[in-house]
C-alpha positions in Angstrom: 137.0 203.0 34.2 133.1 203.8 34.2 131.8 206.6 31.6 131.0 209.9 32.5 127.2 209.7 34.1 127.0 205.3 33.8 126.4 203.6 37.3 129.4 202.9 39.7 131.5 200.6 39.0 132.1 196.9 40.6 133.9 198.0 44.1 135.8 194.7 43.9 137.3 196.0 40.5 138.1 199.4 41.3 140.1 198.6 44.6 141.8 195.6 42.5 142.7 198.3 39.5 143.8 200.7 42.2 146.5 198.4 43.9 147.4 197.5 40.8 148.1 201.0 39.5 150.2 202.0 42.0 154.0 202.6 40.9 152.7 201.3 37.5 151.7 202.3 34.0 147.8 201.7 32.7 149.8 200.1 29.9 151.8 197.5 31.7 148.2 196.7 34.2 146.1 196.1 31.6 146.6 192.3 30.8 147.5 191.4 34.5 143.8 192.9 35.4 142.5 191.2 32.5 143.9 187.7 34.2 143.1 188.8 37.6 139.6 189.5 37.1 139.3 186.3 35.0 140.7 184.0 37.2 139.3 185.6 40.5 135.8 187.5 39.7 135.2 187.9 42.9 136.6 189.3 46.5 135.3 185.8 47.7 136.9 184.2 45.0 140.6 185.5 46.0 140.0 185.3 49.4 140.0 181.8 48.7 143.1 181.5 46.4 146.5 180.1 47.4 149.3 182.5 48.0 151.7 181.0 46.0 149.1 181.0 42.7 148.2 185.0 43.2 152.0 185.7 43.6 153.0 183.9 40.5 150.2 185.7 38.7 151.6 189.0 40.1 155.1 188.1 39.0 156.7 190.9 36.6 154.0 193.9 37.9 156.9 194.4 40.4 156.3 195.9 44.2 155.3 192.7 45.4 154.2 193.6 49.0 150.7 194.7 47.2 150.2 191.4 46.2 150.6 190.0 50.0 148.3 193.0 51.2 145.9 192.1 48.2 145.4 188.9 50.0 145.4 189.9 53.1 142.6 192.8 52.6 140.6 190.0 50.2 140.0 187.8 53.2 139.8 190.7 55.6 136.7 192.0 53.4 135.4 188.3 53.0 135.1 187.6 56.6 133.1 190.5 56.7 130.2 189.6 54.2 132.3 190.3 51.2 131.3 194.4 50.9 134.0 196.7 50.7 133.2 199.3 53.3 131.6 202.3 51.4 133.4 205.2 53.2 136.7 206.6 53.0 137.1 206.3 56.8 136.0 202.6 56.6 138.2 201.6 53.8 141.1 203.3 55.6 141.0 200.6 58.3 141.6 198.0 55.7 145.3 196.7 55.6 147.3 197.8 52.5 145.1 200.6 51.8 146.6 204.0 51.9 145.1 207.7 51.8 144.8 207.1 48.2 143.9 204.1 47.5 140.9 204.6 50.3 140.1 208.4 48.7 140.2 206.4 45.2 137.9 203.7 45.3 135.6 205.4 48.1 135.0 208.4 44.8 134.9 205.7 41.8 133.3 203.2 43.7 130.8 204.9 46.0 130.6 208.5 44.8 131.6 209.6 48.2 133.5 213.0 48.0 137.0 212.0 48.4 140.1 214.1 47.4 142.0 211.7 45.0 145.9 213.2 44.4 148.0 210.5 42.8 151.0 211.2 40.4 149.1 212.9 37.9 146.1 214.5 39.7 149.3 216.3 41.9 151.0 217.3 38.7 147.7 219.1 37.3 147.0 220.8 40.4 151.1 222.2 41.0 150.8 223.7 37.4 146.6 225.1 37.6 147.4 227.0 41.1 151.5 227.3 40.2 152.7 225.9 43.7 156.4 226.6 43.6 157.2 224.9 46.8 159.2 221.7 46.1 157.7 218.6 46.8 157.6 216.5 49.0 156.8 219.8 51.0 154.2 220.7 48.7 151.6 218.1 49.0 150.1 219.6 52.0 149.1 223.0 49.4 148.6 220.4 46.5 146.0 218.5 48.3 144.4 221.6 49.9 143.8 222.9 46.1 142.4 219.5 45.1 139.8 219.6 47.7 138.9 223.2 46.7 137.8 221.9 43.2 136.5 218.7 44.1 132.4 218.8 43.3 130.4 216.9 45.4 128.6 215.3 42.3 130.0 212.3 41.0 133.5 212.8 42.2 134.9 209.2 40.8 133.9 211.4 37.6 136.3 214.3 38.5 139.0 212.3 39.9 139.1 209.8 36.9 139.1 213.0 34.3 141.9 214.4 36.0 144.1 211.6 36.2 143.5 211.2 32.5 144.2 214.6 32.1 147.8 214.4 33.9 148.7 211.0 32.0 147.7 211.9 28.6 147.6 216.2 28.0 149.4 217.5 31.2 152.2 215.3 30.9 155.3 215.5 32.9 157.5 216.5 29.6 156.3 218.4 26.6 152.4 219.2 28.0 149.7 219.4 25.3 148.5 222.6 26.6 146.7 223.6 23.3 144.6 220.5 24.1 144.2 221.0 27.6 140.6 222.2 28.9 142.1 223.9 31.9 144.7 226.0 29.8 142.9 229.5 30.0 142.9 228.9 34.2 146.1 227.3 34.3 148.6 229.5 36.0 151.5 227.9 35.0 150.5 228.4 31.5 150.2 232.3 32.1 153.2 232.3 33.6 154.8 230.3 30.5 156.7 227.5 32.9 153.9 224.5 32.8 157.0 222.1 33.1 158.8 223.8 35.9 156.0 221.7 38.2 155.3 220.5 40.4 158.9 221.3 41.4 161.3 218.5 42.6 164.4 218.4 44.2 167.2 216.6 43.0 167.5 213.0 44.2 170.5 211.5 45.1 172.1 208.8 43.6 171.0 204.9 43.6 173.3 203.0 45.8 174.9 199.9 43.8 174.6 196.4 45.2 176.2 193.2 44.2 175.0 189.6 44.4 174.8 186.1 43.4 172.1 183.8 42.6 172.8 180.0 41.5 171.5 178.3 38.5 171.2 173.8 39.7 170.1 171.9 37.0 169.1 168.4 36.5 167.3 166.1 34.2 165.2 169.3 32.6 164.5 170.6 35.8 165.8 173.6 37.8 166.2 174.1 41.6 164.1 176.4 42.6 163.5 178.1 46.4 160.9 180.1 47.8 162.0 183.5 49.8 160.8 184.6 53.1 157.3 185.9 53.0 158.7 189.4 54.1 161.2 191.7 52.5 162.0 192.0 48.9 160.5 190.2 46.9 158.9 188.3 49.7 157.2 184.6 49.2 157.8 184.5 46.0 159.7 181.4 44.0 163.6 182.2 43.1 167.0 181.3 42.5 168.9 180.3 45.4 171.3 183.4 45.6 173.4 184.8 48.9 170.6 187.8 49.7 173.1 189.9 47.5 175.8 190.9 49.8 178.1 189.5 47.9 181.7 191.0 47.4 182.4 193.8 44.4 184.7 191.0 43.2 181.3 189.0 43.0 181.9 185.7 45.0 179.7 184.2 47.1 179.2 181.1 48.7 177.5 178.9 46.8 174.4 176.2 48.0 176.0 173.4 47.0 179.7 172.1 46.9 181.5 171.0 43.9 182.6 173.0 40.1 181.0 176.2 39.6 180.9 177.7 36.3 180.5 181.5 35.9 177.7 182.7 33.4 177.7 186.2 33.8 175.4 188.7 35.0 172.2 190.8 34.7 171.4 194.1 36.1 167.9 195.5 37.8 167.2 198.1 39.1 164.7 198.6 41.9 163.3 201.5 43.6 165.8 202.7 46.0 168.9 200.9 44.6 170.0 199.0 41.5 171.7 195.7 41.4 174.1 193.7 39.7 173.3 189.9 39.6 176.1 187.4 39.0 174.6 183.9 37.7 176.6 180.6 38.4 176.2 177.2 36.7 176.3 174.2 39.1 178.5 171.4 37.4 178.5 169.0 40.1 176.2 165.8 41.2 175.8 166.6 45.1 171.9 166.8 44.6 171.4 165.0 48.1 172.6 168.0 49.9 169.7 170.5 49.0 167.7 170.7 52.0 164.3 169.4 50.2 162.0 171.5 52.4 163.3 174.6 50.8 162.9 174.2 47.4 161.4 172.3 44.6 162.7 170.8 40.9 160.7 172.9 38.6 160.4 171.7 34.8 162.6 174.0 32.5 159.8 173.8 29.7 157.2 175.0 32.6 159.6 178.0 34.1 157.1 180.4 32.7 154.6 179.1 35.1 157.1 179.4 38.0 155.8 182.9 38.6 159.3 184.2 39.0 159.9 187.7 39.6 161.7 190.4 36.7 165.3 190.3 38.6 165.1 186.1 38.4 163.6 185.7 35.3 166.4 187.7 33.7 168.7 185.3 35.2 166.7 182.2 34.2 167.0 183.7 30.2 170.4 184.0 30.9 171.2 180.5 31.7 168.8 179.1 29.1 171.0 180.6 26.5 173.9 179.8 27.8 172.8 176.2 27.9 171.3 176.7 24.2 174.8 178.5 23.1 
């Protein structure tokens, strides 16, 4: 984030914070910005990179399809002289970037009026004008309110003061409105209700799935697959597992045959449905059967290189301290 008043900030940075910050705390970006940024300074430079290194370095920031549009858009902007197009409009035809994501980094990075509403932004504008119509219904009045106070002087300013505002005074629990500079014009506050909004319906229950995943091991190494490059948790490296559609009684067939040892099981939970993970121990020798074009032995003392997602790397501890136990 620049300072109020300094020159714009690095395009490159503020598109790569952006993407990154979607779905995800400041906290929890932080050091994987810090390696990013580090590793690949540049839009060139991760244009260049190889899928598989960028999606083990995205590995545990969850909602993996931004890293596959972060590459995608890095070589899309690198074939084109390496500048980010400095208009909302023009950043909109990128692929990956949203409405906000676009609005976002055309305000911080160009100081092109843009209205910026994420999370935060829409939870200080619900409670300044009071908009009592549930959302999602509500964005349309939400976004209509933001543009009414957006200046047209540095506006990255103004959209990076109110997102600060939402995360760390007009919080979604317990809002510091003492603190809050906005207080004496905030509705909500006059109407003594700040956390009544923005006002949300009640969401339905996640579904429950069950799965499977396989633990091979051999000589210090474990047998490790990549996953299609689309759909959850696409192209990155994994257990084997059965694509969890396995039975509530939790079988599944296995990769290999042979003696299977039960482990036990970890639990995730994603966005639109949680998920319970049983982990088996392969106790056979078959190793010739493992189709060799689908996976690769990966050194147990390296795993934490492996890149492997949150849901597999639970499952990996799992069978380390089995092992160790």
């Amino acid at each position: 984030m620049a300072a109020p008043g300094a020159p714009l900030p690095d395009d490159y940075r503020v598109w790569l914070s952006e993407v990154m910050l979607q779905q995800t705390t400041v906290a929890a970006v932080i050091p994987y910005f810090e390696r990013f940024t580090a590793r690949w300074p540049s839009v060139e430079a991760l244009a260049v990179a190889d899928d598989a290194e960028v999606m083990a370095a995205w590995a545990g920031l969850g909602y993996y399809a931004r890293a596959r549009n972060l590459l995608v858009c890095a070589r899309t902007v690198a074939a084109r002289g390496g500048a980010f197009p400095d208009t909302e409009a023009g950043l909109r035809e990128l692929p990956g970037l949203g409405a906000y994501t676009a609005a976002a980094v055309a305000a911080i990075a160009f100081g092109e009026r843009a209205i910026v509403v994420d999370a935060n932004v829409e939870r200080v504008v619900a409670r300044l004008f009071a908009i009592g119509e549930p959302l999602p219904g509500a964005r349309t009045a939400i976004r209509s309110s933001a543009e009414a106070i957006t200046p047209a002087q540095r506006p990255g300013d103004f959209a990076q003061a109110m997102m600060d505002l939402g995360a760390g005074v007009c919080t979604s629990r317990n809002p510091r409105c003492l603190l809050c500079p906005l207080s004496d014009q905030c509705r909500a506050q006059q109407e003594g209700g700040p956390e009544r909004f923005p006002v949300k319906l009640a969401k339905p229950p996640r579904p429950h799935r069950q799965g499977h995943a396989f633990w091979i091991e051999r000589d210090g190494k474990v047998w490790l697959v990549r996953r299609p490059g689309k759909g959850m948790l696409g192209g990155m490296r994994a257990l084997p597992d059965d694509g969890w559609s396995a039975r509530a009684d939790g079988s599944a067939a296995a990769p290999l045959s042979g003696a299977w040892c039960p482990l036990g099981a970890v639990e995730h939970l994603f966005t639109h449905f949680t998920l319970r993970l049983h982990l088996s121990l392969y106790s056979g020798d078959d190793w010739a059967s493992l189709p060799q074009d689908e996976g690769e032995w990966w050194q147990l003392d390296r795993l934490d290189e492996a890149g492997l997602p949150t849901l597999f790397a639970k499952a990996a501890r799992l069978a380390i301290a089995a092992r160790e136990g």
